[in-house]
Predicted model as a PDB file, atoms N, CA, C, CB and O in Angstrom, pLDDT in the B-factor column:
MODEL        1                                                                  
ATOM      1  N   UNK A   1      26.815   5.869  -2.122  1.00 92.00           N  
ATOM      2  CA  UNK A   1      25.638   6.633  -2.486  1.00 92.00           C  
ATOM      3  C   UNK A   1      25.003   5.975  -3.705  1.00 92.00           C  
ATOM      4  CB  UNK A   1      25.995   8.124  -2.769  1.00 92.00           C  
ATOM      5  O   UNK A   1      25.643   5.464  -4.624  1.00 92.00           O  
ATOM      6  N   UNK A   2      23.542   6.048  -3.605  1.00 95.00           N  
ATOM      7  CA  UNK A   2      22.533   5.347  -4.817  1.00 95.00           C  
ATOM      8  C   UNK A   2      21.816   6.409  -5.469  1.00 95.00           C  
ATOM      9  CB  UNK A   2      21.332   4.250  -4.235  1.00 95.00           C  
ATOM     10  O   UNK A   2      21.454   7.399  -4.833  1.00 95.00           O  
ATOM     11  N   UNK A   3      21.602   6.278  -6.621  1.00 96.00           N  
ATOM     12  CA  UNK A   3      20.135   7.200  -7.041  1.00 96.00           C  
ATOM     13  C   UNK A   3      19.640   6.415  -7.801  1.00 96.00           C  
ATOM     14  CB  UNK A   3      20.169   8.676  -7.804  1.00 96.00           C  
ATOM     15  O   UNK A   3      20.267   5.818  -8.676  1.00 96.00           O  
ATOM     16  N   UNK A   4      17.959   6.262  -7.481  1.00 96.00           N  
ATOM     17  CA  UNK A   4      17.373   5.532  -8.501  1.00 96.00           C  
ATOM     18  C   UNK A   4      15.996   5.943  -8.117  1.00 96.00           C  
ATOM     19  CB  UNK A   4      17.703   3.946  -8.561  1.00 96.00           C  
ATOM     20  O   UNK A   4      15.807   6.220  -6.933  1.00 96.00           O  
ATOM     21  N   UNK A   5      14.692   6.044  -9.232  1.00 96.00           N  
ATOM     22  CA  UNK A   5      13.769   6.512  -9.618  1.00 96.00           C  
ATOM     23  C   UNK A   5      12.151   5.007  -9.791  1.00 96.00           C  
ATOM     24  CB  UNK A   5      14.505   7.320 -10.995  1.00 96.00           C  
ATOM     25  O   UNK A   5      11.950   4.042 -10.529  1.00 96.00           O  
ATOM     26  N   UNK A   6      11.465   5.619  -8.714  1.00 96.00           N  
ATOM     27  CA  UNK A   6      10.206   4.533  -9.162  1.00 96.00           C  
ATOM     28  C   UNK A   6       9.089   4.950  -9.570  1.00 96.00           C  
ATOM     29  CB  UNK A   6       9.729   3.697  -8.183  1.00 96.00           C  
ATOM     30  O   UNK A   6       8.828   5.959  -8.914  1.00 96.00           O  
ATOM     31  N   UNK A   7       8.218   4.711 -10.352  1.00 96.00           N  
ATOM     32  CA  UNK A   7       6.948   5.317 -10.995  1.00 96.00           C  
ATOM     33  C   UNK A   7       5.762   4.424 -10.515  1.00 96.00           C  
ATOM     34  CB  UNK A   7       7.033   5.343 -12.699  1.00 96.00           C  
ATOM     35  O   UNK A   7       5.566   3.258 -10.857  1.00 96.00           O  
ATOM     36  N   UNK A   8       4.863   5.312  -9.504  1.00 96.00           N  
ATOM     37  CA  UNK A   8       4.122   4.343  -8.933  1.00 96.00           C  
ATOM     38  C   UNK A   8       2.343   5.021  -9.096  1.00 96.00           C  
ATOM     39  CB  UNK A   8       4.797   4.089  -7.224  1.00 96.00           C  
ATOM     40  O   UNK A   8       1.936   6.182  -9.120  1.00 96.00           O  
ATOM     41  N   UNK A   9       1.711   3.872  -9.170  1.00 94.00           N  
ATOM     42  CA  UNK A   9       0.304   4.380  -8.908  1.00 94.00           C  
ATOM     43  C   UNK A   9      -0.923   5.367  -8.395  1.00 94.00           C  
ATOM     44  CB  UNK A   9       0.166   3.901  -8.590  1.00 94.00           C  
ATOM     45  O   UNK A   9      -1.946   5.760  -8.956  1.00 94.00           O  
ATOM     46  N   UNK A  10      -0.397   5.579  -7.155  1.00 95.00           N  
ATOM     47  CA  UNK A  10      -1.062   6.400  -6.603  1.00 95.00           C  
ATOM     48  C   UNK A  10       0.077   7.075  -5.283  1.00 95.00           C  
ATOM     49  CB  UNK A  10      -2.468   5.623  -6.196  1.00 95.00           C  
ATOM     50  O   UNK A  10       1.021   6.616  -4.640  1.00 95.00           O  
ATOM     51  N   UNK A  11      -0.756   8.588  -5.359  1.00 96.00           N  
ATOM     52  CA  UNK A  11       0.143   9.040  -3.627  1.00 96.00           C  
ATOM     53  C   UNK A  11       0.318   8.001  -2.854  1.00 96.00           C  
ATOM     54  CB  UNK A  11      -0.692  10.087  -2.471  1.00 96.00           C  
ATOM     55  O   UNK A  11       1.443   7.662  -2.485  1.00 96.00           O  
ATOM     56  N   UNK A  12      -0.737   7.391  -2.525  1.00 97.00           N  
ATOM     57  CA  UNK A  12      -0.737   6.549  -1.210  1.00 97.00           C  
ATOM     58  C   UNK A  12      -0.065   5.357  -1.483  1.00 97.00           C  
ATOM     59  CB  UNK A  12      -2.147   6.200  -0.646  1.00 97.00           C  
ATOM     60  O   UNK A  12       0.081   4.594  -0.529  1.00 97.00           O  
ATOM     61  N   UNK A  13       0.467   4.956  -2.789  1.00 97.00           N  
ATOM     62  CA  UNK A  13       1.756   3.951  -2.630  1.00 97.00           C  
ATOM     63  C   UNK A  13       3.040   4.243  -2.877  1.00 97.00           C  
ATOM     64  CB  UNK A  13       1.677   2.918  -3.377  1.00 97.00           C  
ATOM     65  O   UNK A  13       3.991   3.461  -2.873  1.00 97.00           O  
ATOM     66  N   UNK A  14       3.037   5.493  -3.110  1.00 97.00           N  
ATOM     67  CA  UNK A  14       4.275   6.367  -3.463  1.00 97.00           C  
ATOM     68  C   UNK A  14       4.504   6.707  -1.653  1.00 97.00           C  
ATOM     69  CB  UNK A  14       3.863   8.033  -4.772  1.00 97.00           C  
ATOM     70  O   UNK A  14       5.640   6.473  -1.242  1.00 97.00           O  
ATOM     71  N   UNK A  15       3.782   7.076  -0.926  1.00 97.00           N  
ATOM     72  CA  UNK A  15       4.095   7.285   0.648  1.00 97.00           C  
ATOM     73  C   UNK A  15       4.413   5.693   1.286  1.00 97.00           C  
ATOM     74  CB  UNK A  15       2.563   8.088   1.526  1.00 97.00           C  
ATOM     75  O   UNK A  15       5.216   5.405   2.172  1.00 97.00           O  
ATOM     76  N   UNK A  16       3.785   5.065   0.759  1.00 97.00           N  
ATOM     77  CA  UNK A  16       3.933   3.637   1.597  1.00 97.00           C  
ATOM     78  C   UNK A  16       5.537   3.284   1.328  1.00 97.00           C  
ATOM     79  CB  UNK A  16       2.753   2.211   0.913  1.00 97.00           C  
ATOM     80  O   UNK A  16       6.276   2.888   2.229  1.00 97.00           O  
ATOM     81  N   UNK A  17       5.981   3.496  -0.103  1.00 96.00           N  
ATOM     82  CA  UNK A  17       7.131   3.240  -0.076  1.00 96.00           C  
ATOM     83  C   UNK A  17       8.300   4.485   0.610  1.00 96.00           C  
ATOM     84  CB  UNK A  17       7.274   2.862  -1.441  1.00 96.00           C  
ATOM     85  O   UNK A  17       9.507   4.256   0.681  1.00 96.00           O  
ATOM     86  N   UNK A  18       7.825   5.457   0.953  1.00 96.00           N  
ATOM     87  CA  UNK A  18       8.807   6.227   1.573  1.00 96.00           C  
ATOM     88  C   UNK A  18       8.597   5.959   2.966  1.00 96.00           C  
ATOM     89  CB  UNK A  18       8.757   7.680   1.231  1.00 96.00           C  
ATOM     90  O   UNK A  18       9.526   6.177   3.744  1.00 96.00           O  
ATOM     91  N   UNK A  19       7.421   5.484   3.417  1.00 96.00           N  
ATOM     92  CA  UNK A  19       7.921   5.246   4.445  1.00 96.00           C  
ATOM     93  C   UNK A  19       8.457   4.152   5.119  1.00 96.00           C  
ATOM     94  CB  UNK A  19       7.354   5.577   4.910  1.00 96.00           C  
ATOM     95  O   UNK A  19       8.942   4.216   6.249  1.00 96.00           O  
ATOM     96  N   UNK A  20       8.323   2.521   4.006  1.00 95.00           N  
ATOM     97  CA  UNK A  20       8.861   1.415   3.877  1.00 95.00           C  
ATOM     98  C   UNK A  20      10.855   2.275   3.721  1.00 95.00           C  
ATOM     99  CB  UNK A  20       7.924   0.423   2.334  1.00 95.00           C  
ATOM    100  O   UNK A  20      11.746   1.924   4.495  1.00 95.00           O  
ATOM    101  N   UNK A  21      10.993   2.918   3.042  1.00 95.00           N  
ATOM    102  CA  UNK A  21      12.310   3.466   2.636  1.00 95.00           C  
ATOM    103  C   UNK A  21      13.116   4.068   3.952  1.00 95.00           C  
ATOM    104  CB  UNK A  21      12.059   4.652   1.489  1.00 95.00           C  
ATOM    105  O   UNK A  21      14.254   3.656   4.174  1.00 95.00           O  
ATOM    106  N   UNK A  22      12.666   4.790   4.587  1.00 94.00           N  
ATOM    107  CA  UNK A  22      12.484   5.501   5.879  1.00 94.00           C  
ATOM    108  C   UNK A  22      12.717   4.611   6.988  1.00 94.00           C  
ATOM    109  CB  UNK A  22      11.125   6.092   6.015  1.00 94.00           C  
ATOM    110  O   UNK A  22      13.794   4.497   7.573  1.00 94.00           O  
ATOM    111  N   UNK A  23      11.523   3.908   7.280  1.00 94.00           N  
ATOM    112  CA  UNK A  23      11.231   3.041   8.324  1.00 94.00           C  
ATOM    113  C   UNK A  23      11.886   1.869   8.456  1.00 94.00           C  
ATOM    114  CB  UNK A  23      10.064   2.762   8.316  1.00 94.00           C  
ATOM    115  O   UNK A  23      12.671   1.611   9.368  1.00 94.00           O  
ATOM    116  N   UNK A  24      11.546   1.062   7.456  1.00 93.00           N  
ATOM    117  CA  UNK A  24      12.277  -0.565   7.526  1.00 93.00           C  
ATOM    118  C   UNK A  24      13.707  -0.986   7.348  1.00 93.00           C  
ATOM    119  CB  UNK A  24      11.733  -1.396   6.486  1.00 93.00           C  
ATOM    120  O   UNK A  24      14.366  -1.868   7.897  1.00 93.00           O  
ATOM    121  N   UNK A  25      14.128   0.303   5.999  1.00 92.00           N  
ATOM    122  CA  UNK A  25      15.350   0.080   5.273  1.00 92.00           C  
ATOM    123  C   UNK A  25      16.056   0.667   5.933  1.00 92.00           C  
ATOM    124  CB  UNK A  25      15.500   0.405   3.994  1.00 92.00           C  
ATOM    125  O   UNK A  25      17.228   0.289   5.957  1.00 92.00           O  
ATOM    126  N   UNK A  26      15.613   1.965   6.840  1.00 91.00           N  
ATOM    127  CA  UNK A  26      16.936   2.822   7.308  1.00 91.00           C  
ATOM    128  C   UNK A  26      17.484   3.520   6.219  1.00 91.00           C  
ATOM    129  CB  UNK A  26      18.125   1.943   7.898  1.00 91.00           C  
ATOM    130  O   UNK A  26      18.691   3.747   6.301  1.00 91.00           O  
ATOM    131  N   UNK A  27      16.735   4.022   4.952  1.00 91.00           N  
ATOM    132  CA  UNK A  27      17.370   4.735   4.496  1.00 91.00           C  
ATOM    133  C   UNK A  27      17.546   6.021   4.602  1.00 91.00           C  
ATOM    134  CB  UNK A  27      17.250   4.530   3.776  1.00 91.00           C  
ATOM    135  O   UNK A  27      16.430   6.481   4.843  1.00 91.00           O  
ATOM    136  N   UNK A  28      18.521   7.095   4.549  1.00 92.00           N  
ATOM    137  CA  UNK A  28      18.917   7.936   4.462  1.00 92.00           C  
ATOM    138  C   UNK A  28      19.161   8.886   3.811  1.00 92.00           C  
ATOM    139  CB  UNK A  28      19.282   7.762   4.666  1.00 92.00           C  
ATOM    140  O   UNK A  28      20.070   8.454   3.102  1.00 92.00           O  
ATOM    141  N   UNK A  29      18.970  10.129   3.461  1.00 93.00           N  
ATOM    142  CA  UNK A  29      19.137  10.609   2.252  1.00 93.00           C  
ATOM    143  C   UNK A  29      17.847  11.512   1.499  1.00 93.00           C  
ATOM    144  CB  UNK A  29      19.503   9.410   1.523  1.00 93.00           C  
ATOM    145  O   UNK A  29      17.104  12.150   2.245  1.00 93.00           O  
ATOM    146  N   UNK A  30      17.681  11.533   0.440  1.00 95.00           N  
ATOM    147  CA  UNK A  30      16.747  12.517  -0.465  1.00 95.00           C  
ATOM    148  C   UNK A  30      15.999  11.525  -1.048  1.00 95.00           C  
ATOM    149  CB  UNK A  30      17.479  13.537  -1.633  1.00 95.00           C  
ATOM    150  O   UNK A  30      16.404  10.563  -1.701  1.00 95.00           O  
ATOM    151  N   UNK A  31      14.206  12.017  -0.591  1.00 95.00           N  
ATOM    152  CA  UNK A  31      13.393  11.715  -1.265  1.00 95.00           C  
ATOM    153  C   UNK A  31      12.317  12.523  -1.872  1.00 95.00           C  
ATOM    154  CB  UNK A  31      13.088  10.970  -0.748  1.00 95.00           C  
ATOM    155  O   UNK A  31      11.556  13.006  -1.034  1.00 95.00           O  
ATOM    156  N   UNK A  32      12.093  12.754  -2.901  1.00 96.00           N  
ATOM    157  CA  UNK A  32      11.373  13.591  -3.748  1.00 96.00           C  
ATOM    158  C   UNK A  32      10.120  12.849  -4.359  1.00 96.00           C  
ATOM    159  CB  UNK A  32      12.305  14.104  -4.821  1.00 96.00           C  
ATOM    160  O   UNK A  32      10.437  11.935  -5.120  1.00 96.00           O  
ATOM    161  N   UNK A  33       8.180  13.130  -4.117  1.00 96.00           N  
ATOM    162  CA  UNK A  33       7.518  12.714  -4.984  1.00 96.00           C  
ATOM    163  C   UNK A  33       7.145  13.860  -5.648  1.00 96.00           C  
ATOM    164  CB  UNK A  33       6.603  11.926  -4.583  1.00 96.00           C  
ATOM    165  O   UNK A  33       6.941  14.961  -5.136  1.00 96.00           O  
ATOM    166  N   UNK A  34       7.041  13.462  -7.174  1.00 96.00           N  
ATOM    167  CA  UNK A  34       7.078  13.764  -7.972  1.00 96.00           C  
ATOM    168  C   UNK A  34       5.411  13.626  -9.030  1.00 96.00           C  
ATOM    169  CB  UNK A  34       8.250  13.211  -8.143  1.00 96.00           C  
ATOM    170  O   UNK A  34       5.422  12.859  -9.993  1.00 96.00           O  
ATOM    171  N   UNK A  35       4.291  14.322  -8.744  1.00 96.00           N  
ATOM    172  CA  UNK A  35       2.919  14.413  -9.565  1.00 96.00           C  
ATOM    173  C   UNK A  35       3.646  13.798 -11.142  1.00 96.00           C  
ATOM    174  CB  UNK A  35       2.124  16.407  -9.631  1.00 96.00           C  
ATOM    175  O   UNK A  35       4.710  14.377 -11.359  1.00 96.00           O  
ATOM    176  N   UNK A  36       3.356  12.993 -11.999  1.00 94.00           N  
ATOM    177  CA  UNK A  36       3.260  13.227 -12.776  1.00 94.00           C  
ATOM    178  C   UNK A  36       1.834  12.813 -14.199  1.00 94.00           C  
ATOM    179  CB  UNK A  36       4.359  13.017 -12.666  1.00 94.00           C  
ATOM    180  O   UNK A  36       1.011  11.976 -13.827  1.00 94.00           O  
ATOM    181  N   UNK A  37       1.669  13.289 -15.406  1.00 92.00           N  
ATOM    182  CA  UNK A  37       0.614  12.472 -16.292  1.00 92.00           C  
ATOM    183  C   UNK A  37       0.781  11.768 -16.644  1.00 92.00           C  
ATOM    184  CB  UNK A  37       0.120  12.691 -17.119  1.00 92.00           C  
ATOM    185  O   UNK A  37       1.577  11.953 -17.564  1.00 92.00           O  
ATOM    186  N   UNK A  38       0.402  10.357 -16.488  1.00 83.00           N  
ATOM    187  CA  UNK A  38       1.047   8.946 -17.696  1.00 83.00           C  
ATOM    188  C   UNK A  38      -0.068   8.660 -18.289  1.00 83.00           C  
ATOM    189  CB  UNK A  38       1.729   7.292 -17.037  1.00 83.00           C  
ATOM    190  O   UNK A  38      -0.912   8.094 -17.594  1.00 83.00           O  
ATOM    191  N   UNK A  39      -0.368   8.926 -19.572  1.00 86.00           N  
ATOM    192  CA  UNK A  39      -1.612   8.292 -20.193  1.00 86.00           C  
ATOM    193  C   UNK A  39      -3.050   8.842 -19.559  1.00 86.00           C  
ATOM    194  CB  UNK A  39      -1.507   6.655 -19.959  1.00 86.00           C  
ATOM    195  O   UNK A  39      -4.064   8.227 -19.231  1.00 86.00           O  
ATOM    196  N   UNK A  40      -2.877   9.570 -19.542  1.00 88.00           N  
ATOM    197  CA  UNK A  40      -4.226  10.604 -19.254  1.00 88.00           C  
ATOM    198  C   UNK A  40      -4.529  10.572 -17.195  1.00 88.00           C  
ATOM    199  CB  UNK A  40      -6.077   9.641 -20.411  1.00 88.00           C  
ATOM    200  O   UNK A  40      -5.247  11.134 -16.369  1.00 88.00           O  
ATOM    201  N   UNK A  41      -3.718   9.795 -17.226  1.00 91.00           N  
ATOM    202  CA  UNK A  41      -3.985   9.691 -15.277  1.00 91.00           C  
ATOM    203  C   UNK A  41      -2.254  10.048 -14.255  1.00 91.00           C  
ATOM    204  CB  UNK A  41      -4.606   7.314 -14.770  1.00 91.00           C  
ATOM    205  O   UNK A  41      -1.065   9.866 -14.513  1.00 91.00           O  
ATOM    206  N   UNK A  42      -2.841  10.482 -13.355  1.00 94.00           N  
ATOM    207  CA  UNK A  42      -1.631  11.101 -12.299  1.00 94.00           C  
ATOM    208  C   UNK A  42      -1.367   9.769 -11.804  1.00 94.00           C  
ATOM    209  CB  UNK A  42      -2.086  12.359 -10.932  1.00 94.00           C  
ATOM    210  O   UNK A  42      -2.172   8.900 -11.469  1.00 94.00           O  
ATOM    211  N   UNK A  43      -0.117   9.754 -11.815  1.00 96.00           N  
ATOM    212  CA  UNK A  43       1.036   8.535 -11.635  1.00 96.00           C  
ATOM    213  C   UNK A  43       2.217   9.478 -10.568  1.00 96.00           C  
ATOM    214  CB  UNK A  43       1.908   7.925 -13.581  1.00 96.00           C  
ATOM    215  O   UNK A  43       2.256  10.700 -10.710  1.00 96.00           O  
ATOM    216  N   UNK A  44       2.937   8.938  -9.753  1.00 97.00           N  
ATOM    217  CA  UNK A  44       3.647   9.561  -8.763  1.00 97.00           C  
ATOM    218  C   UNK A  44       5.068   8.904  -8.795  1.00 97.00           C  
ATOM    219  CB  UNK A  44       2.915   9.437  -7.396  1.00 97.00           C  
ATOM    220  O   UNK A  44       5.347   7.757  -8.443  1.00 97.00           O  
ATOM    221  N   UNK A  45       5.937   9.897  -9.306  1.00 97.00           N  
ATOM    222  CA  UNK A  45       7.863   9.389  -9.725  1.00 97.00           C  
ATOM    223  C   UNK A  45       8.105   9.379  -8.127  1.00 97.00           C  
ATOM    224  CB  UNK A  45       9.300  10.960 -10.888  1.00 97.00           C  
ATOM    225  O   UNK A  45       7.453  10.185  -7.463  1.00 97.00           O  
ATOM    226  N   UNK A  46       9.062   8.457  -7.435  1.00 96.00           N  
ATOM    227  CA  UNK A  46       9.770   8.922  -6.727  1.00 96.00           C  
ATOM    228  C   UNK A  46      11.088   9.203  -7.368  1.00 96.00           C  
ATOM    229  CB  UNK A  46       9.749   8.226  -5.737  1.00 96.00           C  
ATOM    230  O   UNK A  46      11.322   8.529  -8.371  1.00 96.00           O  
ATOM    231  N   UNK A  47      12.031  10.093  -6.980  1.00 97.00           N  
ATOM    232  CA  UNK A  47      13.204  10.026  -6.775  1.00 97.00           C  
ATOM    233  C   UNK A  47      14.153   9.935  -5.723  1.00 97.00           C  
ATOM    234  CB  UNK A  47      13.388  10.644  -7.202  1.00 97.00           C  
ATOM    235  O   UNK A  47      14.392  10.990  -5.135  1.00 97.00           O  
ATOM    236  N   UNK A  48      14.923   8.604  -5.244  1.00 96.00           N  
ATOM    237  CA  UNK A  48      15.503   8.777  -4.527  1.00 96.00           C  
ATOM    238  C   UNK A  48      17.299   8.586  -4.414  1.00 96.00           C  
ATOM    239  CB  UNK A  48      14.771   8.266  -3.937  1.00 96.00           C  
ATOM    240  O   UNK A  48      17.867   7.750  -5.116  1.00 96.00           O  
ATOM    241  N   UNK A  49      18.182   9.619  -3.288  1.00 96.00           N  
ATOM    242  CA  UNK A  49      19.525   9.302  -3.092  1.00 96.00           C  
ATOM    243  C   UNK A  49      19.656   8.721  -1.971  1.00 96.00           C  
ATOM    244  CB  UNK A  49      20.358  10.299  -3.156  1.00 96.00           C  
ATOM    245  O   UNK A  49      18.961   9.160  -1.055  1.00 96.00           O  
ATOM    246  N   UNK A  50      20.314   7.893  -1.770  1.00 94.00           N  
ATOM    247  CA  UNK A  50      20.506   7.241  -0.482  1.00 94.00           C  
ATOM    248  C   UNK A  50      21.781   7.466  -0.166  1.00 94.00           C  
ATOM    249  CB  UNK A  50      20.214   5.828  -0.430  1.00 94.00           C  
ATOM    250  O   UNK A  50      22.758   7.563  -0.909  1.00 94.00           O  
ATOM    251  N   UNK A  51      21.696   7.542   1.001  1.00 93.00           N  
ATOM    252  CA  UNK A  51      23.457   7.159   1.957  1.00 93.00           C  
ATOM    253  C   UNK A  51      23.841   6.219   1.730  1.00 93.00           C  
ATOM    254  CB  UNK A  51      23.676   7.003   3.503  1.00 93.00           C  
ATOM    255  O   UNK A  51      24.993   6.032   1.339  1.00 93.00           O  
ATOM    256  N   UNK A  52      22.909   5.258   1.922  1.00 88.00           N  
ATOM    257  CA  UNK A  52      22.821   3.682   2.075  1.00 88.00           C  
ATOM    258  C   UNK A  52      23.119   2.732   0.653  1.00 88.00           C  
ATOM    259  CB  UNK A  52      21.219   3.348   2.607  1.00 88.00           C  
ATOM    260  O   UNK A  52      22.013   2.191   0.657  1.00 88.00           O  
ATOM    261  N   UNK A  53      23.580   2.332  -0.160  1.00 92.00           N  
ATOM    262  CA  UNK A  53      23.676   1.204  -0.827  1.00 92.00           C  
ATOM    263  C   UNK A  53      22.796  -0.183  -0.681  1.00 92.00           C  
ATOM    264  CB  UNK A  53      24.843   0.978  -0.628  1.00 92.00           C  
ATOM    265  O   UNK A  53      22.913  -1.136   0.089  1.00 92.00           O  
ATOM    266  N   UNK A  54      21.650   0.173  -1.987  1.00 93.00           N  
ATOM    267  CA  UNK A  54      20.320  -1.165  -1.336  1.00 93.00           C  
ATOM    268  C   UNK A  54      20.887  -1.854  -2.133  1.00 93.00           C  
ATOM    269  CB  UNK A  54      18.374  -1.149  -1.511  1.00 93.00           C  
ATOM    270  O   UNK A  54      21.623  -1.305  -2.953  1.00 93.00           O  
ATOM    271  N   UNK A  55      20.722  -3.250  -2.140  1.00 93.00           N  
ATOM    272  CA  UNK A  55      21.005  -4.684  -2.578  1.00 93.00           C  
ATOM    273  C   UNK A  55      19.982  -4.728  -3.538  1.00 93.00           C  
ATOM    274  CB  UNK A  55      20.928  -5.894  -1.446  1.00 93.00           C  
ATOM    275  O   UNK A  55      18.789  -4.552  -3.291  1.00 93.00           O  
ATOM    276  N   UNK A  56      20.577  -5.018  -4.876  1.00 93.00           N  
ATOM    277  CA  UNK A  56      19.343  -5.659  -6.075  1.00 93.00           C  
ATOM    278  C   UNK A  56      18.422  -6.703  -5.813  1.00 93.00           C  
ATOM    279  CB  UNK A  56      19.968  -6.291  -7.303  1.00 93.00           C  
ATOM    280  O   UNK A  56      17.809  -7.271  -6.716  1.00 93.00           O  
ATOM    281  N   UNK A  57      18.286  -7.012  -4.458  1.00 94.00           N  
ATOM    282  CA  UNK A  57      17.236  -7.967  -3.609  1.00 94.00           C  
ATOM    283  C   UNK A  57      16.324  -7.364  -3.196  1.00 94.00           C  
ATOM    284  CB  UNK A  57      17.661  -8.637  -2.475  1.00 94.00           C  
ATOM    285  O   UNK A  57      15.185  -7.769  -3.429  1.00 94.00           O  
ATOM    286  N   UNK A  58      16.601  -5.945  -2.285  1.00 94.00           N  
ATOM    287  CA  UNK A  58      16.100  -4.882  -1.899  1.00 94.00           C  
ATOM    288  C   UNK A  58      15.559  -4.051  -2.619  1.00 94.00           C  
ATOM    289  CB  UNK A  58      16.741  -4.395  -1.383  1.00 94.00           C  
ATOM    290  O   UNK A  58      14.629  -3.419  -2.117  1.00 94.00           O  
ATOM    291  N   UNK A  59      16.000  -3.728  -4.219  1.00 92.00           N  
ATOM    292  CA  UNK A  59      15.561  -2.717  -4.970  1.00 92.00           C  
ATOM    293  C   UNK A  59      14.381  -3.818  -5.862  1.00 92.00           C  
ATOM    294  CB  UNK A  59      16.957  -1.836  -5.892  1.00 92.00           C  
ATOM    295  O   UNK A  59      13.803  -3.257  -6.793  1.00 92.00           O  
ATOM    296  N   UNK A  60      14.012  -5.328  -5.617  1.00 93.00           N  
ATOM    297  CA  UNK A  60      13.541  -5.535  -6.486  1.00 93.00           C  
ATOM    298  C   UNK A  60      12.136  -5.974  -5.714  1.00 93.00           C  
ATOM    299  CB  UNK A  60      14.348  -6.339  -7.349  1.00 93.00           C  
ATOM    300  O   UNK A  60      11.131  -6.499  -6.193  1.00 93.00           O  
ATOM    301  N   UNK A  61      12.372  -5.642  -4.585  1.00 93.00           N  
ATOM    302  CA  UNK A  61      11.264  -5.862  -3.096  1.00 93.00           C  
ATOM    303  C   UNK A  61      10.097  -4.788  -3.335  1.00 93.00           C  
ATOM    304  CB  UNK A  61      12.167  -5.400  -1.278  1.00 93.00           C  
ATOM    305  O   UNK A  61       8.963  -4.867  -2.862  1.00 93.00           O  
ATOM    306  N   UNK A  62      10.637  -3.678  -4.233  1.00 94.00           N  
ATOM    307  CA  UNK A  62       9.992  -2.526  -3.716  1.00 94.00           C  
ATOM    308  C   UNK A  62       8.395  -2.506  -4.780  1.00 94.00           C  
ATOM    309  CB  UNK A  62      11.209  -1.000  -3.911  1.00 94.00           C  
ATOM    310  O   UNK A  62       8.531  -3.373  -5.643  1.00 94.00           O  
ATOM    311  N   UNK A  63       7.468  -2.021  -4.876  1.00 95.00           N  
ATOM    312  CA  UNK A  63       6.727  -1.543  -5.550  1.00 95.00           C  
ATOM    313  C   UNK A  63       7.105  -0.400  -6.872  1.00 95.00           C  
ATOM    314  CB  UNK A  63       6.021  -1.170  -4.619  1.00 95.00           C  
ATOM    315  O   UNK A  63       7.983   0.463  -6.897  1.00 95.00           O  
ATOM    316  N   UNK A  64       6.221  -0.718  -7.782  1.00 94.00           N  
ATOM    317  CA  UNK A  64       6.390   0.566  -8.538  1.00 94.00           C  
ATOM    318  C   UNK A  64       7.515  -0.211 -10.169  1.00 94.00           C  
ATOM    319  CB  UNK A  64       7.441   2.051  -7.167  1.00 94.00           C  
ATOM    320  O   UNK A  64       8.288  -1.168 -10.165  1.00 94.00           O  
ATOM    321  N   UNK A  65       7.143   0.647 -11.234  1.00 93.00           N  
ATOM    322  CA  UNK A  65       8.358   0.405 -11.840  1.00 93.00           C  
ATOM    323  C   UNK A  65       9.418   1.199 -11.733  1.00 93.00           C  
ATOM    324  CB  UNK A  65       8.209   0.288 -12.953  1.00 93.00           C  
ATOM    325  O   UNK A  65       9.164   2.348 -11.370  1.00 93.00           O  
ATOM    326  N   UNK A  66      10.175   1.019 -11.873  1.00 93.00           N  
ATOM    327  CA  UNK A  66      11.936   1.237 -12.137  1.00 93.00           C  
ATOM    328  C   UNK A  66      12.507   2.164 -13.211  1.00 93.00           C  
ATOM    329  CB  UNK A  66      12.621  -0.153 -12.585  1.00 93.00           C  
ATOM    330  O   UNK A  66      12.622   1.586 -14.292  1.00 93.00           O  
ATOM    331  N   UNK A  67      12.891   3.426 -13.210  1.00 90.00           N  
ATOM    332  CA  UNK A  67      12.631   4.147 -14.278  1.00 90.00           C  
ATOM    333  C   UNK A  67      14.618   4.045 -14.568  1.00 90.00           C  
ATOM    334  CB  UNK A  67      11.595   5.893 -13.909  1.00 90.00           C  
ATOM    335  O   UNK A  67      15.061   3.643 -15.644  1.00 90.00           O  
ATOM    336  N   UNK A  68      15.459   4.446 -13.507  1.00 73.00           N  
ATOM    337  CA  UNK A  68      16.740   4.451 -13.231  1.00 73.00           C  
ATOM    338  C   UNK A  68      17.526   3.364 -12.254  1.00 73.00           C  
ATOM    339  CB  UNK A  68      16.865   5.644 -12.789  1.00 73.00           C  
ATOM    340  O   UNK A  68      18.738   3.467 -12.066  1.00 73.00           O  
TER     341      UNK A  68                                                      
ENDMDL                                                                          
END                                                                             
């Protein structure tokens, strides 16, 4: 099991990666987006747990920064 957290731009790249997460990776598990304010503009946390164990190849593929 993984948990780790990305802070991304907009809904629509916060969905692209769940469904890149979902779709491509086969991952499994809990995904949560998360509204949040960064600097006066809405920014979107994911949080996710996986079943799956991604490769620091895989986690560095993804969009977004890296909060966890």
């Amino acid at each position: 099991m993984q948990q780790f957290s990305l802070l991304l731009e907009s809904e629509a790249e916060a969905r692209a990666v769940m469904a890149r997460l979902w779709d491509k990776m086969k991952v499994r598990g809990e995904i949560q987006m998360v509204p949040m304010a960064v600097e006066g503009r809405t920014a979107y946390k994911l949080d996710v747990i996986t079943e799956k164990d991604l490769t620091p190849a895989q986690l560095e593929k993804l969009p977004g920064k890296r909060l966890s």
